[in-house]
N, C-alpha and C positions, 0 to 999 in steps of 0.2 A: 767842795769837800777837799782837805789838805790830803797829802801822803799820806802822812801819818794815819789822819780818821779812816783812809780809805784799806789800809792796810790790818788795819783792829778789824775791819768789817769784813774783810776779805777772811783774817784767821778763824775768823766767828764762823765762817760759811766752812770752813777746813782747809782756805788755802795756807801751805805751811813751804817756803820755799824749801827747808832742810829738808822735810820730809820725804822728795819726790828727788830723787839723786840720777831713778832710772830713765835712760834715755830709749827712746826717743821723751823731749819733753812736749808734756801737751794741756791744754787749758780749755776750759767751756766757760762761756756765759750766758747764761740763763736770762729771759725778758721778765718784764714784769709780770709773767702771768705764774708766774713762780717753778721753783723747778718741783714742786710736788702737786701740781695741777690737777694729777690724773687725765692728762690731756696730752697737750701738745710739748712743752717742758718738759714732763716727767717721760715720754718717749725718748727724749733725748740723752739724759740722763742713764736709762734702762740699757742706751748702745753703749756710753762709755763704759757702766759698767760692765757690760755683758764683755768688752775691750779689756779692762783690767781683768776679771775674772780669768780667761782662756790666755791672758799672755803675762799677767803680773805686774803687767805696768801701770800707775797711777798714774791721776793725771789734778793739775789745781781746777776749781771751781770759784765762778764767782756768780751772783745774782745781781743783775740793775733793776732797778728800781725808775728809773728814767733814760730819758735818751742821753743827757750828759751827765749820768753817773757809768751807763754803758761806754760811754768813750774814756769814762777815767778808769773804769776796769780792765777793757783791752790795753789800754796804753801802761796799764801798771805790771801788766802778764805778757806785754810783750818787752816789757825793759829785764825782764828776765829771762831772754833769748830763747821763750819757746820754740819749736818747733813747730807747732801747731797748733792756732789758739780757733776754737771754735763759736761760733754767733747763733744764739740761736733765736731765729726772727726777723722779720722784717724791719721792725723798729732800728737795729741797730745797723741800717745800712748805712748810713751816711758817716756814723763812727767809725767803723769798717775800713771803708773808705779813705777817711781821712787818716786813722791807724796805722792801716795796712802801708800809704804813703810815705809814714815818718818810719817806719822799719822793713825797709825792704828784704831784711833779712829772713823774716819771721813768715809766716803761711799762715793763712787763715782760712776757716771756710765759712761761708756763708747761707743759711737755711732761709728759704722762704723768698730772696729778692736778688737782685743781680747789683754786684758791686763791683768796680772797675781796678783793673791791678795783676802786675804779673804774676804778683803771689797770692794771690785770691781766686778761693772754686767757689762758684755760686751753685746750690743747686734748688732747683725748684720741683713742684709736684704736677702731676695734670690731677687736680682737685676736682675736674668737674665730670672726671671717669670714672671715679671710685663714688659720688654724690651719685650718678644716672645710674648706680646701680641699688644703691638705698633707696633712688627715690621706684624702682621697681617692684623693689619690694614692700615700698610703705603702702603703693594704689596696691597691692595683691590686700595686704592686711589690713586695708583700709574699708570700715560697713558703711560708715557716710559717705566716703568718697570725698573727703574735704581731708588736708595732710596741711602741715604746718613746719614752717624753719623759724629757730631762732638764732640770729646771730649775735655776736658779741661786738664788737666795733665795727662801725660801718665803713666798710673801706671795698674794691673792688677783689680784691681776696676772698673777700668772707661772701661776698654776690656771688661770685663763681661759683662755690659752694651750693647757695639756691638752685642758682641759675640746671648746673647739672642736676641736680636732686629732680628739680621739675619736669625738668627733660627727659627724665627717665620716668618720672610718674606719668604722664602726659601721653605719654609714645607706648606706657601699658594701657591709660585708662581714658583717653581722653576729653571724659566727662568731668574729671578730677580736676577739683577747686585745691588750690595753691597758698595758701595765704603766709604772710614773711613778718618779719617784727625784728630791728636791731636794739640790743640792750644802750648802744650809746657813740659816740665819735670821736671818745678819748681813749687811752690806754684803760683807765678805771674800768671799761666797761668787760675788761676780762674778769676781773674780779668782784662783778654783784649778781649772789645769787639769789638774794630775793627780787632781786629785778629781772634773771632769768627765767623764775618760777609767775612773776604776777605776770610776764607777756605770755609763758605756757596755758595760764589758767586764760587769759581774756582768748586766747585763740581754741581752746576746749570750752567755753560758753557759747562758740560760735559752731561749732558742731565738728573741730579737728578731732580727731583720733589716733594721730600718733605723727611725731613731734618728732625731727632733727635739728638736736642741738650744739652747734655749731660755737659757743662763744663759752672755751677756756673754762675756769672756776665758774661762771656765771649758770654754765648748761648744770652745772651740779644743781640748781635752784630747779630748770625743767624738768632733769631728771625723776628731782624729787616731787615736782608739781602733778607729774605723770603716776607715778608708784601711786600719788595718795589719791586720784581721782580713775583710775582705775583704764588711763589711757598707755597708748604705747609708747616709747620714746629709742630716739637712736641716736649713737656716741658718734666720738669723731675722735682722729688722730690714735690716740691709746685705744685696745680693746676694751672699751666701757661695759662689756655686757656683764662682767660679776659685780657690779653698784646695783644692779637690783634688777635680778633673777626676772624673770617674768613680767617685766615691765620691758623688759629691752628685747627691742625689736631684733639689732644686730649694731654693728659699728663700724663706720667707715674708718679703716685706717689707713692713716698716714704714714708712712717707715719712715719718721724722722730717725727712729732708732740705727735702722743702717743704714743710713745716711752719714752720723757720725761715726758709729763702728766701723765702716767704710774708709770713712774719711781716716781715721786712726791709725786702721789695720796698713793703708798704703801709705801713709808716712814711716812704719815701722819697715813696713819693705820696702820701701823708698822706690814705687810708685804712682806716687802722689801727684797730680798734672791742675794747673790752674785752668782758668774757664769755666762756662756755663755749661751743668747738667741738668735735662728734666727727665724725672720718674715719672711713667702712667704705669696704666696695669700691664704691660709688656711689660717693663721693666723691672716689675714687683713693687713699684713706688706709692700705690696703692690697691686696696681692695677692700672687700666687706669679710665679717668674721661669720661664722657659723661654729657654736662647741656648746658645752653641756649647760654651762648659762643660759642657752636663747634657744635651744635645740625644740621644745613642745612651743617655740609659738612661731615657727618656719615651719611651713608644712613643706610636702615633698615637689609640691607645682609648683612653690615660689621658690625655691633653692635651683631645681630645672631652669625654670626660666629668668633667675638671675645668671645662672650659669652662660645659660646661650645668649643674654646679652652680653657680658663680658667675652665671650667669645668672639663676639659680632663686634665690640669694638678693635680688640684686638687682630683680626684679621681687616681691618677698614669697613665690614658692613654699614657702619651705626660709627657716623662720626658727630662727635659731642660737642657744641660749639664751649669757646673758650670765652664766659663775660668780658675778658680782660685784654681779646683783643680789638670787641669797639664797643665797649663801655653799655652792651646790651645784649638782653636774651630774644632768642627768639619767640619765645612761647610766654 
């Protein structure tokens, strides 16, 4: 893609160099999984905003669409001396990477993966402490006893996810059948929701009953596979539980959101430090939601006793193995 095409594309999304005068300057880019996911994107989005909002300062946005349209987006937002241009993903680490090397003047943060650089913060989540505590709660709401994940691309990210969920079903029930399904092993597979919904329904013919959906736009498909056949389901990243009342279980969230309002707020104070950070549920980087959405299908036992396993992680009771550090669960 030329400058030029890449710059039309760019104003189309609302980057507008004149517009953004206020400094500190700063920039987001968004993966394919779009910045209005209702997921993992759209979390991210929601920090910057909630950043403009409390301080006034805008910031450019851009969406890639691939791994080498993401490098021709940071390198187009970083020749205009951001301050701070943000990644949002793992996809775009190697753009990152190679970016962040041709502008050592500029900052970058990195969501989701570790990219190497003086001006580069990577931070990452412990995804499979906030997963062992849905998966507590799905074996509490679960009448079969059979619980189901779907993920979106297959990658060791998205296991990790299982991996805890199970662990946390397994360690309440562990009679409890586990069964998994990835939508796919490219980028696309964040974005098919009927392929999210036909692996929700083949795992509700098997006798699941409530379903962690795990894979971007695609979980929109089991959400809805869930709603119509009258099983439970549970979000990830964003608070998914007002998509549909009474069908959601609850929702692991992820703070991508301050993550970037973070990242933001300390380039504005000019606290800002490169290196690697990970958020668990100590850190508030993640947890499960409980509110007036999902409130009559949590009873008072499961809310208890999500409660005190998060406690028990937190204090080191109950330690959660990480898929990601040897490519296996144990359960």
């Amino acid at each position: 893609m030329k400058l030029k095409q890449l710059s039309i594309m760019m104003a189309a999304l609302g980057v507008c160099a004149g517009a953004f005068a206020a400094d500190p300057k700063l920039g987001i880019v968004y993966d394919a999984g779009g910045k209005f996911d209702k997921s993992f994107n759209q979390s991210a989005y929601e920090g910057a905003e909630r950043f403009k909002k409390e301080t006034g300062i805008a910031y450019m946005e851009a969406q890639a669409s691939s791994d080498t349209q993401a490098e021709q987006m940071l390198r187009s937002l970083a020749r205009k001396k951001l301050d701070l241009i943000a990644a949002v993903g793992f996809s775009q680490t190697q753009a990152v990477q190679k970016v962040a090397k041709e502008f050592p003047n500029v900052r970058f943060v990195l969501i989701d993966a570790i990219a190497k650089g003086n001006n580069v913060n990577s931070i990452l989540f412990k995804e499979e402490e906030g997963s062992y505590l849905v998966g507590v709660a799905a074996a509490i709401a679960s009448k079969s006893k059979k619980v189901g994940f779907v993920g979106g691309m297959d990658i060791p990210l998205i296991r990790t996810f299982n991996c805890g969920y199970v662990q946390g079903a397994k360690a309440t029930d562990p009679k409890i059948e586990a069964f998994q399904n990835m939508v796919g092993t490219t980028a696309a597979a964040w974005n098919n929701p009927a392929k999210g919904g036909e692996l929700a329904r083949a795992q509700f013919d098997r006798g699941v009953d409530v379903v962690f959906a795990v894979a971007g736009g695609s979980g929109m498909g089991t959400i809805e596979t869930a709603k119509q056949k009258g099983k439970l389901a549970i979000g990830v990243d964003s608070n998914q539980n007002y998509v549909a009342p009474g069908t959601m279980l609850t929702s692991m969230v992820k703070r991508v959101d301050l993550a970037i309002y973070d990242s933001f707020m300390q380039i504005k104070n000019g606290t800002w430090k490169p290196g690697v950070v990970y958020k668990g549920l100590k850190e508030g980087g993640v947890d499960w939601v409980v509110d007036k959405d999902n409130r009559k299908v949590v009873s008072p036992d499961m809310e208890k006793r999500v409660k005190e396993a998060k406690a028990n992680i937190i204090n080191g009771k109950v330690k959660v193995h990480d898929y990601r550090v040897n490519s296996s669960c144990p359960v």
